[in-house]
mmCIF file of the C-alpha atoms, coordinates in Angstrom:
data_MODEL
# 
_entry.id   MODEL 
# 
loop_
_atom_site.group_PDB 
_atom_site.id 
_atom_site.type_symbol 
_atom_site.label_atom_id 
_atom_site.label_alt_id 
_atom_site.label_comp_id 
_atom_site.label_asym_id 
_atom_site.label_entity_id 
_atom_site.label_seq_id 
_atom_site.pdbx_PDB_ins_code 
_atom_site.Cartn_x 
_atom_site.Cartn_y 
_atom_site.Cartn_z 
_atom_site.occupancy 
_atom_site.B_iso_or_equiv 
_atom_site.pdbx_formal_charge 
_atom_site.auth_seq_id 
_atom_site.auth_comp_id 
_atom_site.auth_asym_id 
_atom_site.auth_atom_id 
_atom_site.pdbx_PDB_model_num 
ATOM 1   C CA . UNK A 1 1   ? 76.738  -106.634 194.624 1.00 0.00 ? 1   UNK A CA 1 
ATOM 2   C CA . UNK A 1 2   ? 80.086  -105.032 196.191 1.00 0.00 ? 2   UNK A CA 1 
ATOM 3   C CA . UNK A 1 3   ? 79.918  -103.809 199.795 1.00 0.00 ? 3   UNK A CA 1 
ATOM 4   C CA . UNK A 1 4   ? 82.015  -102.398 202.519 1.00 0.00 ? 4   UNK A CA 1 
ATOM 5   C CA . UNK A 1 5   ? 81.991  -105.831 203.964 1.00 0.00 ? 5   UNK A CA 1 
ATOM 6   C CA . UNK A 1 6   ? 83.110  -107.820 200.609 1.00 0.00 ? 6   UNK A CA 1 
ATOM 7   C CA . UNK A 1 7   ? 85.309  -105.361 198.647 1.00 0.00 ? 7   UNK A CA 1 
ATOM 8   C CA . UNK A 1 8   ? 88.051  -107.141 200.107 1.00 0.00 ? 8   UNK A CA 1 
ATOM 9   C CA . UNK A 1 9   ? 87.563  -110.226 198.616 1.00 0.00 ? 9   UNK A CA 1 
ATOM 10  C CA . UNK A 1 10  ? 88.036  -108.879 195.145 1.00 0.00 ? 10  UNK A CA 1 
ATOM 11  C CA . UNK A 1 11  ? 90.649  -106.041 195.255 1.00 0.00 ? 11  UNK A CA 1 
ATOM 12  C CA . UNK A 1 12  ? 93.525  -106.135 197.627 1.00 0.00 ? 12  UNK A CA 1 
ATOM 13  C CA . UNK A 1 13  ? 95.135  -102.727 198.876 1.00 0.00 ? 13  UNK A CA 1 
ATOM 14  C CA . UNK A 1 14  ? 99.050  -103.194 199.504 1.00 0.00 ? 14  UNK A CA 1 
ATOM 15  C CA . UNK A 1 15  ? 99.935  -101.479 202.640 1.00 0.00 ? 15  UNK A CA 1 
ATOM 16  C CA . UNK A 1 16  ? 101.802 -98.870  201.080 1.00 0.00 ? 16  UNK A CA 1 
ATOM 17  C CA . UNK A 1 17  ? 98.785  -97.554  198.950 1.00 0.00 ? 17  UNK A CA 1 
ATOM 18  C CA . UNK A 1 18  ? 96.863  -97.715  202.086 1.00 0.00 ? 18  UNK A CA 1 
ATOM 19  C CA . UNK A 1 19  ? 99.505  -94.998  203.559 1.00 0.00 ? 19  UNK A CA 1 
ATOM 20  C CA . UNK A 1 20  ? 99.005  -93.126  200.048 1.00 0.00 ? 20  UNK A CA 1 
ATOM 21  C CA . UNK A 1 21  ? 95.551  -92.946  200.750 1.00 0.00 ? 21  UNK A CA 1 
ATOM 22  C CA . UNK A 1 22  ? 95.471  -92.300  204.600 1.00 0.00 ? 22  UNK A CA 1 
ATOM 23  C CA . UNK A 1 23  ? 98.158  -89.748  204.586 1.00 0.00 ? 23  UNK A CA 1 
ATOM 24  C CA . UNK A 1 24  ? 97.117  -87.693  201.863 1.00 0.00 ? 24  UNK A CA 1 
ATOM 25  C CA . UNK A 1 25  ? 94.174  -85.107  201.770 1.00 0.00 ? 25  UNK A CA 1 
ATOM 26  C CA . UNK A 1 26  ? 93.233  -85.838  198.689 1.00 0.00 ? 26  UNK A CA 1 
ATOM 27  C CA . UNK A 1 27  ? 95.319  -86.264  195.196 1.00 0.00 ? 27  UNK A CA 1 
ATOM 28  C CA . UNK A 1 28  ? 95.375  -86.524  191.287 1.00 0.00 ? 28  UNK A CA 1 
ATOM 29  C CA . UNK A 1 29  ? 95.048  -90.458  190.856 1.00 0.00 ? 29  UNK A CA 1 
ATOM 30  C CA . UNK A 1 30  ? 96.725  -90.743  187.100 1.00 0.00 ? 30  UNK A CA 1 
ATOM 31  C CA . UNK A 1 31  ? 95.824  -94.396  185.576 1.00 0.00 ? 31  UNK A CA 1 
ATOM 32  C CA . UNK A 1 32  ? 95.318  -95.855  182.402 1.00 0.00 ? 32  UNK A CA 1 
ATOM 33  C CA . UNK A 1 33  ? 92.846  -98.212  180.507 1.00 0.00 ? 33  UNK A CA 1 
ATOM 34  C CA . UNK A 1 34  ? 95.069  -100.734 181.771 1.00 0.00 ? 34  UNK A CA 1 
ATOM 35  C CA . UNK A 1 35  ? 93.650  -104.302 183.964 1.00 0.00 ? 35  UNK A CA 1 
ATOM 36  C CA . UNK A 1 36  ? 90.606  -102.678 186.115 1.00 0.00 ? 36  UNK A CA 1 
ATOM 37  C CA . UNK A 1 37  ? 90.556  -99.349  186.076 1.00 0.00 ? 37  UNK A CA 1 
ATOM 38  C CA . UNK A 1 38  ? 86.958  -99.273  187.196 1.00 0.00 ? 38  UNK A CA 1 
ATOM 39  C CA . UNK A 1 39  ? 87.368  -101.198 190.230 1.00 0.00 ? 39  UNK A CA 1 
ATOM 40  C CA . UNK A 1 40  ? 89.158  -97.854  191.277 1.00 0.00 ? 40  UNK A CA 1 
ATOM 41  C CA . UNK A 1 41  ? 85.683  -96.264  192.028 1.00 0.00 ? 41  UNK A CA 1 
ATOM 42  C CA . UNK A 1 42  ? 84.198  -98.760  194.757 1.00 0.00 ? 42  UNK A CA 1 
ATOM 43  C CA . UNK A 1 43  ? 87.491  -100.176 196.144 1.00 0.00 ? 43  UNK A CA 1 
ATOM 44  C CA . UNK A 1 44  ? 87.992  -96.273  197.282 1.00 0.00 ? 44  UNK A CA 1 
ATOM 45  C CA . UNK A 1 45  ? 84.552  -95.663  197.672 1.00 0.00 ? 45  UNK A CA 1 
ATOM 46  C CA . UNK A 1 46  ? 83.549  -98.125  199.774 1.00 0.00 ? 46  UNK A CA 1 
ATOM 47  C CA . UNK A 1 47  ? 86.762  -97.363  201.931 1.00 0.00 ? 47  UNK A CA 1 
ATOM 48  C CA . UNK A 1 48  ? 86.076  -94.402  202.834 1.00 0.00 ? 48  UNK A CA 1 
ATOM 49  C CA . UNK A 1 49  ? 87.730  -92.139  200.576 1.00 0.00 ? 49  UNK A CA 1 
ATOM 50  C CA . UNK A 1 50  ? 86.109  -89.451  199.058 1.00 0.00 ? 50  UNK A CA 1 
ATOM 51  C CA . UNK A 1 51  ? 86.811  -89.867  194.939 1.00 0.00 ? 51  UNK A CA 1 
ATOM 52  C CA . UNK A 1 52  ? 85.698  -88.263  192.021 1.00 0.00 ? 52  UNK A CA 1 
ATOM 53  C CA . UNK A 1 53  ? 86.068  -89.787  188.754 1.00 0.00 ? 53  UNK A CA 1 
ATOM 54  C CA . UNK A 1 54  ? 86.055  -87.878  185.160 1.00 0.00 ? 54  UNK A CA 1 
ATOM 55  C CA . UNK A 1 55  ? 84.166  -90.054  182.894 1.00 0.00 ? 55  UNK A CA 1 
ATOM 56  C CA . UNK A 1 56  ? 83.689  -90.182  179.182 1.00 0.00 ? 56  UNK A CA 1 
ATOM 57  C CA . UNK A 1 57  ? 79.738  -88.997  178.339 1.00 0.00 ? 57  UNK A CA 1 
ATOM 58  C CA . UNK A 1 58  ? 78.241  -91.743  176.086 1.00 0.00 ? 58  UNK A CA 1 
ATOM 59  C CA . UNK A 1 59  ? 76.205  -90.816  172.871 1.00 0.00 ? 59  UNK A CA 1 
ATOM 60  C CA . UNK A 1 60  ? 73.564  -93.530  173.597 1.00 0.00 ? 60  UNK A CA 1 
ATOM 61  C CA . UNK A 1 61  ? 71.457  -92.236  176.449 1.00 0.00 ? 61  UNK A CA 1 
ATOM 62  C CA . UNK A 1 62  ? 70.495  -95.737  177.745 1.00 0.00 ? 62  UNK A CA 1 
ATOM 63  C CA . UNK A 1 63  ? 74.495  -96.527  177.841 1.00 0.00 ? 63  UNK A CA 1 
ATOM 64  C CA . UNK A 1 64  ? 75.244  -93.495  179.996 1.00 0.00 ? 64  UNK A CA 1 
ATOM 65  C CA . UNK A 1 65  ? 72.418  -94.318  182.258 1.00 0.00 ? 65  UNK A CA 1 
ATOM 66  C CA . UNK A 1 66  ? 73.783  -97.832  182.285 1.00 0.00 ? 66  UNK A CA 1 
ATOM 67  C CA . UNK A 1 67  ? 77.583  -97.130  183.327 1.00 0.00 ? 67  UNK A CA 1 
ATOM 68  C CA . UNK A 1 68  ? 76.346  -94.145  185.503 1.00 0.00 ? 68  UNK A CA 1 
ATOM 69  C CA . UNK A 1 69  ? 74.509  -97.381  187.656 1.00 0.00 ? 69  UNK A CA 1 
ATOM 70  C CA . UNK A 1 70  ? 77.402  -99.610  187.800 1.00 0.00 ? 70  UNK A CA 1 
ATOM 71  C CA . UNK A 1 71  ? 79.534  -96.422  188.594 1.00 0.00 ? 71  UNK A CA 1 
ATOM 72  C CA . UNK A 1 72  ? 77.737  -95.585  191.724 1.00 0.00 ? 72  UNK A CA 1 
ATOM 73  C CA . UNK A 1 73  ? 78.857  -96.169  194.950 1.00 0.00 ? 73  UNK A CA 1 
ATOM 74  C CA . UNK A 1 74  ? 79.146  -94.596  198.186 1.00 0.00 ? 74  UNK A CA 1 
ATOM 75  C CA . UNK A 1 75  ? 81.664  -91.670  198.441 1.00 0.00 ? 75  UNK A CA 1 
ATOM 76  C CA . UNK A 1 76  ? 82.273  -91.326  194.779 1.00 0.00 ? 76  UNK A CA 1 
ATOM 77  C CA . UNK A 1 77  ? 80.936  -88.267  192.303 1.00 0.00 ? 77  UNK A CA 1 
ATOM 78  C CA . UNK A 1 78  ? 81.428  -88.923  188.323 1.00 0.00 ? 78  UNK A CA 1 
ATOM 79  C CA . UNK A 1 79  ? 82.447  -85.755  186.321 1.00 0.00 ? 79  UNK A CA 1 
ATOM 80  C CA . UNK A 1 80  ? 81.721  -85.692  182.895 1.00 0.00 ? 80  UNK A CA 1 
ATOM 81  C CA . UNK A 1 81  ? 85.186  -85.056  180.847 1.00 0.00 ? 81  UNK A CA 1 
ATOM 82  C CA . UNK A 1 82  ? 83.175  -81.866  179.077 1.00 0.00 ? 82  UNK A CA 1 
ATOM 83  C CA . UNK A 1 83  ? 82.321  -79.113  180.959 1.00 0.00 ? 83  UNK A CA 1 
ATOM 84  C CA . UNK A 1 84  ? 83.655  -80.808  184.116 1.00 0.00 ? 84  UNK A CA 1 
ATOM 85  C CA . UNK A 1 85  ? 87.033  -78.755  184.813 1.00 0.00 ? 85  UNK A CA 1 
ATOM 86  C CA . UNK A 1 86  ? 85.654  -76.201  187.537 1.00 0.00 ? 86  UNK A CA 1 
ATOM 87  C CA . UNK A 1 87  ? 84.376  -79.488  188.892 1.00 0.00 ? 87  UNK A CA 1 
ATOM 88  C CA . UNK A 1 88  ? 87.317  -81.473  188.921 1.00 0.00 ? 88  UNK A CA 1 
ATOM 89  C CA . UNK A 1 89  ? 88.918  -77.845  190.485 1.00 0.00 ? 89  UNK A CA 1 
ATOM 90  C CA . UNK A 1 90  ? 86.759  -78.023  193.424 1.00 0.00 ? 90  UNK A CA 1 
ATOM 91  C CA . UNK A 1 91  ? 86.932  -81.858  193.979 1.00 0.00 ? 91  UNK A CA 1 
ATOM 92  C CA . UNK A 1 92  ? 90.546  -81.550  194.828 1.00 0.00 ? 92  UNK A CA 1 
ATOM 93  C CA . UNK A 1 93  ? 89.737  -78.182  196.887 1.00 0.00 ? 93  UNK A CA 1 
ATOM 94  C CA . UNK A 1 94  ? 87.497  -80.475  199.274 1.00 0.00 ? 94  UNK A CA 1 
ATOM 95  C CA . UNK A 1 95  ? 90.660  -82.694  199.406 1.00 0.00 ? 95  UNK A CA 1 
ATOM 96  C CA . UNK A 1 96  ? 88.908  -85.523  197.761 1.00 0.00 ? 96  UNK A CA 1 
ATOM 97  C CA . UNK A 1 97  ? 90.914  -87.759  195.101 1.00 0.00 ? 97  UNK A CA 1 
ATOM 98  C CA . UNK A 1 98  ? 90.655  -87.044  191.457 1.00 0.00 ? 98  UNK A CA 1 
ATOM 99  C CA . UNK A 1 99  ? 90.272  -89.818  188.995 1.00 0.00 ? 99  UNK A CA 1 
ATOM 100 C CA . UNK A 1 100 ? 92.569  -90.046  185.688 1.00 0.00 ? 100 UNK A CA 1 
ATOM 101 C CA . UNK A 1 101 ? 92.643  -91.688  183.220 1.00 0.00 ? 101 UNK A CA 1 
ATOM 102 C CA . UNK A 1 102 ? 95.355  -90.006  181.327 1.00 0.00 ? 102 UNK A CA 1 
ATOM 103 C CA . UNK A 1 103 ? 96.748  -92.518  178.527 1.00 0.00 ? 103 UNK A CA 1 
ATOM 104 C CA . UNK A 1 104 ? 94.159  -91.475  176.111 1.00 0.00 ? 104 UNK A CA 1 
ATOM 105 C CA . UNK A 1 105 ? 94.669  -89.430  172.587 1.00 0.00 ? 105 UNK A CA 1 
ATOM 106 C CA . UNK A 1 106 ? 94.504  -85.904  173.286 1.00 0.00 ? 106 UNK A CA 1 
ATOM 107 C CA . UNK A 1 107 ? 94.969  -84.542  170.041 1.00 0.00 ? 107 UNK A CA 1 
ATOM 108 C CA . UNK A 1 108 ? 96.095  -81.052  169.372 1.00 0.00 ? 108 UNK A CA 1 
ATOM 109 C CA . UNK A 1 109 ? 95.264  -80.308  173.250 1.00 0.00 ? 109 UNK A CA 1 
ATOM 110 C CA . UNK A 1 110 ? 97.624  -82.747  174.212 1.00 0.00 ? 110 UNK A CA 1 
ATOM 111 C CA . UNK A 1 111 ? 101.578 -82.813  174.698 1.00 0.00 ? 111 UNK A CA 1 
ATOM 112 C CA . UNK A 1 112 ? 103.244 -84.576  172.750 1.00 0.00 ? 112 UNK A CA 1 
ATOM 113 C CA . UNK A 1 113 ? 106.173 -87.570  174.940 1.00 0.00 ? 113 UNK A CA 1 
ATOM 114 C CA . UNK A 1 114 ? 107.676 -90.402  173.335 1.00 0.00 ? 114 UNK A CA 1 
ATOM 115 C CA . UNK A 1 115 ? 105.343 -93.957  174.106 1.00 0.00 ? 115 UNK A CA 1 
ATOM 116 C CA . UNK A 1 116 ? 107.652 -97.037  173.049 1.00 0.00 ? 116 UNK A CA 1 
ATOM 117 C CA . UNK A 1 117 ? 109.526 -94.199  171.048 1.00 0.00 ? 117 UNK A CA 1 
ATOM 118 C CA . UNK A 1 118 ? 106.726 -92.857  168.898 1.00 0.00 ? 118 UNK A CA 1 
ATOM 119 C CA . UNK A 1 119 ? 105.183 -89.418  169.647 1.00 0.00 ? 119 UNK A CA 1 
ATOM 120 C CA . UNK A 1 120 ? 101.872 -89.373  171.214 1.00 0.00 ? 120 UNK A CA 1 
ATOM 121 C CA . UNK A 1 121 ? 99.473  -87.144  173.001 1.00 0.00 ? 121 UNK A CA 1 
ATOM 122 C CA . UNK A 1 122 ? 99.064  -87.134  176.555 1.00 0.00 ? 122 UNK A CA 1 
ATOM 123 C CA . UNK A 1 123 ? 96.249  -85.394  178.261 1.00 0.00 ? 123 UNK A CA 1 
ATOM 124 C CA . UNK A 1 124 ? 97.517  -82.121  180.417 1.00 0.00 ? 124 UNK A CA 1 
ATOM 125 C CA . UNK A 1 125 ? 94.831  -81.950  183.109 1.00 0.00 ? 125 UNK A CA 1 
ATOM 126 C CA . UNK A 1 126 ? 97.066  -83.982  185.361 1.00 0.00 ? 126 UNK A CA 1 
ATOM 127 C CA . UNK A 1 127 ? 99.544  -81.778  185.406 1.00 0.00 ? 127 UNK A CA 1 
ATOM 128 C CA . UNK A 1 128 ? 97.416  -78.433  185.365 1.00 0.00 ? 128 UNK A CA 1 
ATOM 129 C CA . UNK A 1 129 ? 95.760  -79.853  188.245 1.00 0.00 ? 129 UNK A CA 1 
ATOM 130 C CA . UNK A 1 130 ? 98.974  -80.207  189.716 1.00 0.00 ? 130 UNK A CA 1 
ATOM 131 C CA . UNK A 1 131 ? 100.309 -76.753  188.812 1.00 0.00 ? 131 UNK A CA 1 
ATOM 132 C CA . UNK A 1 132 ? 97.263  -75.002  190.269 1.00 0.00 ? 132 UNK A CA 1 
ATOM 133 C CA . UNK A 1 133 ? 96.311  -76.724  193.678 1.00 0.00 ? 133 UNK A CA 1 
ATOM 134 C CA . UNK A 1 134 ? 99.876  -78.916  194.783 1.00 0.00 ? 134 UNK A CA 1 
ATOM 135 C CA . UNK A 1 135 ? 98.145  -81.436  194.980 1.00 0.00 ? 135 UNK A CA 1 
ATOM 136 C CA . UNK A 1 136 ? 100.247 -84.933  194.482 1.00 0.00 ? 136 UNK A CA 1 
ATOM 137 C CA . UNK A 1 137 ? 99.928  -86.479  191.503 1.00 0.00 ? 137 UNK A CA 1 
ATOM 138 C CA . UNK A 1 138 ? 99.490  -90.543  192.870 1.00 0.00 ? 138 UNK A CA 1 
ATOM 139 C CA . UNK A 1 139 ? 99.698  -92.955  189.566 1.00 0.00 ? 139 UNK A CA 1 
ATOM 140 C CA . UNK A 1 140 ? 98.127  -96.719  189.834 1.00 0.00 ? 140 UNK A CA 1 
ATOM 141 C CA . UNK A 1 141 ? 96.765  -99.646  188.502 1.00 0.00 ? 141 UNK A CA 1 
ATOM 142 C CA . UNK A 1 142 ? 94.096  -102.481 189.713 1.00 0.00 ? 142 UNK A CA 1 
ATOM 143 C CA . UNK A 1 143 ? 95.772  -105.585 188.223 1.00 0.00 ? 143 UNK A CA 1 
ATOM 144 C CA . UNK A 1 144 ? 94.407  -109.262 188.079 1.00 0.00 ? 144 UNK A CA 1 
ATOM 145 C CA . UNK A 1 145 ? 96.834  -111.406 190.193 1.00 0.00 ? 145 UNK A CA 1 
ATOM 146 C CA . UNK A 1 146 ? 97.398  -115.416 189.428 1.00 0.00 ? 146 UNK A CA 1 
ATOM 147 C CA . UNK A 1 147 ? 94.845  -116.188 192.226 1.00 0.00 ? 147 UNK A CA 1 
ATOM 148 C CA . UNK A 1 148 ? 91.924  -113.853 190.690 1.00 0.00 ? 148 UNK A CA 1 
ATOM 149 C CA . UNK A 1 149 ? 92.495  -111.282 193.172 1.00 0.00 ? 149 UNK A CA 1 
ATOM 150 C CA . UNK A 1 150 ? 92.841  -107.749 191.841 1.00 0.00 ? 150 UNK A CA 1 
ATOM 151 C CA . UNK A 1 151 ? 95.842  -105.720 193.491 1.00 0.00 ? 151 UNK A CA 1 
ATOM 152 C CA . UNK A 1 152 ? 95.340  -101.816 193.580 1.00 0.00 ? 152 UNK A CA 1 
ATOM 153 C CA . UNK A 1 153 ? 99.041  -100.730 193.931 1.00 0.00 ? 153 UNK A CA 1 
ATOM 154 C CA . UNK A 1 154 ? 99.079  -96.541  193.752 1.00 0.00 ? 154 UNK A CA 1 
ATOM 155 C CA . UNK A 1 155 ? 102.666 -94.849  194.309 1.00 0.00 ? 155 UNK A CA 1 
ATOM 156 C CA . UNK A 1 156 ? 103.021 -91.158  194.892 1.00 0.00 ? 156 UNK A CA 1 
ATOM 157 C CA . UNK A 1 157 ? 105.074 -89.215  191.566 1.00 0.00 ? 157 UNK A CA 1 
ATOM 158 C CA . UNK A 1 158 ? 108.212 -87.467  192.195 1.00 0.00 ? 158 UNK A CA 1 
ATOM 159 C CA . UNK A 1 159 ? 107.683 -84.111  191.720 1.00 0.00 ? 159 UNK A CA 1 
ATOM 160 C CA . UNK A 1 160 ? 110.482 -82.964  193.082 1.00 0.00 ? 160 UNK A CA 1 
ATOM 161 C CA . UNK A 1 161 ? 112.462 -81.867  190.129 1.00 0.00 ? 161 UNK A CA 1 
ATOM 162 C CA . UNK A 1 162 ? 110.006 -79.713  188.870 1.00 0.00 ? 162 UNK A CA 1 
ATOM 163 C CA . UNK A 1 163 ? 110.300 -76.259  187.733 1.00 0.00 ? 163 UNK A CA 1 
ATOM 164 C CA . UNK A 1 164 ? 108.158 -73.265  187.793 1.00 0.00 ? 164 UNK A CA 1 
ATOM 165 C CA . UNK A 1 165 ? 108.022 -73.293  184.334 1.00 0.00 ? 165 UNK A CA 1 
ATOM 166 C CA . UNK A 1 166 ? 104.510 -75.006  183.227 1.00 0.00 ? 166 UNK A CA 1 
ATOM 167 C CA . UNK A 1 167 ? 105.504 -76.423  179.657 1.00 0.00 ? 167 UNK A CA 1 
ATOM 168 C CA . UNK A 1 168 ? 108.311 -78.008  181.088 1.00 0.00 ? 168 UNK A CA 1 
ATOM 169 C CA . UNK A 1 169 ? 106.216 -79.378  184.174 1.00 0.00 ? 169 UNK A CA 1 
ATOM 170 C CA . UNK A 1 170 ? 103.527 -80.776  181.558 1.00 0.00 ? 170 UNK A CA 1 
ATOM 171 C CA . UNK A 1 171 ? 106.085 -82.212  179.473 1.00 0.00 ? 171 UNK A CA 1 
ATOM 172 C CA . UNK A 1 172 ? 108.157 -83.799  182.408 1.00 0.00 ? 172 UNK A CA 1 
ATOM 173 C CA . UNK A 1 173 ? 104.810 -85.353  184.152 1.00 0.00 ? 173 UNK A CA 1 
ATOM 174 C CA . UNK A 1 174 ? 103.641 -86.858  181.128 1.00 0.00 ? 174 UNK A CA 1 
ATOM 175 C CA . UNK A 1 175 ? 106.901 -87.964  180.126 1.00 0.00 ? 175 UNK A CA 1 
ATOM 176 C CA . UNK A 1 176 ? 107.207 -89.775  183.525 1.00 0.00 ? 176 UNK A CA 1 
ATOM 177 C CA . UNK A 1 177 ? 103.463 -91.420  183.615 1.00 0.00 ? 177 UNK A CA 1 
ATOM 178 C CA . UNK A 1 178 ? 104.592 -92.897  179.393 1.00 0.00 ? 178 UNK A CA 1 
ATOM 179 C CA . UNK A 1 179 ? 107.541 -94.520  181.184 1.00 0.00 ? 179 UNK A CA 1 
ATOM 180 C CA . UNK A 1 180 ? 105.717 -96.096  183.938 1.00 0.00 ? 180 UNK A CA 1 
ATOM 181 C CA . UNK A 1 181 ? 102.766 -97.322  181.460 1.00 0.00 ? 181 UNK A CA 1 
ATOM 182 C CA . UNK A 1 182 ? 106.091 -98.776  179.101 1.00 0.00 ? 182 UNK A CA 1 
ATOM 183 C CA . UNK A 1 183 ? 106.917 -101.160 182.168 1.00 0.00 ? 183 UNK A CA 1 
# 
């Protein structure tokens, strides 16, 4: 049931993510499974900005087909996590923004940054992504307020100290995004 007309009355946009957003052709959006992450796909959507979203591929048929319905909205494309890269390349190439969700497991593929001072492996994409188009890497969260509002607050990462080398890039990105999902 959300619109263009009553998005607004469920997720608020601070007026600095609204300059994130506005000023920016396009971006790697980094969040976590953290308040509503899905409310990310229609409060951009039905903004107006162009946003594609990589999405976990369900085993159960009927469950895909189910979340791929209550994902759909105007101006937003869902990219399976498998098989999706060369997607997810040519998303941020049409200057759209590219949906994260970065604070899962990756396993061997990951890199490995202290969480609450215990190792654990953080996805690289982000930062590959980042390495290979410039693209700014823009980290957020949708977050239930006292007065059952959600607040979508996105701040731009400082990138600004980072080398050429790409370890150290993937190390320091991922390092940063573990400290902001500590706060």
């Amino acid at each position: 049931t959300l619109n263009n007309k009553n998005i607004s009355k469920f997720v608020k946009i601070d007026t600095e993510t609204k300059k994130i957003l506005e000023s920016n052709n396009g971006g790697i959006i980094m969040t976590g499974h953290l308040g509503n992450w899905e409310a990310f796909l229609p409060t951009l959507g039905l903004n107006n900005f162009l946003f594609s979203v990589v999405t976990q591929t369900q085993k159960n048929k009927g469950s895909q087909n189910f979340f791929n319905t209550i994902r759909s909205f105007p101006n937003v494309s869902l990219i399976p996590r498998t098989g999706g890269r060369k997607e997810m390349l040519k998303s941020l190439e049409q200057n759209q923004f590219l949906g994260l969700a970065s604070d899962q497991n990756a396993g061997k593929h990951g890199q490995d940054v202290p969480f609450f001072n215990i190792p654990a492996s953080f996805p690289k994409g982000a930062a590959l992504f980042h390495l290979k188009t410039g693209m700014p890497i823009i980290v957020g969260f949708c977050i239930l307020s006292p007065d059952f509002m959600y607040n979508l607050r996105l701040r731009v990462m400082d990138t600004s100290s980072l080398s050429d080398d790409k370890n150290d890039t993937i190390l320091k990105i991922n390092t940063q995004f573990s400290e902001i999902l500590e706060i």
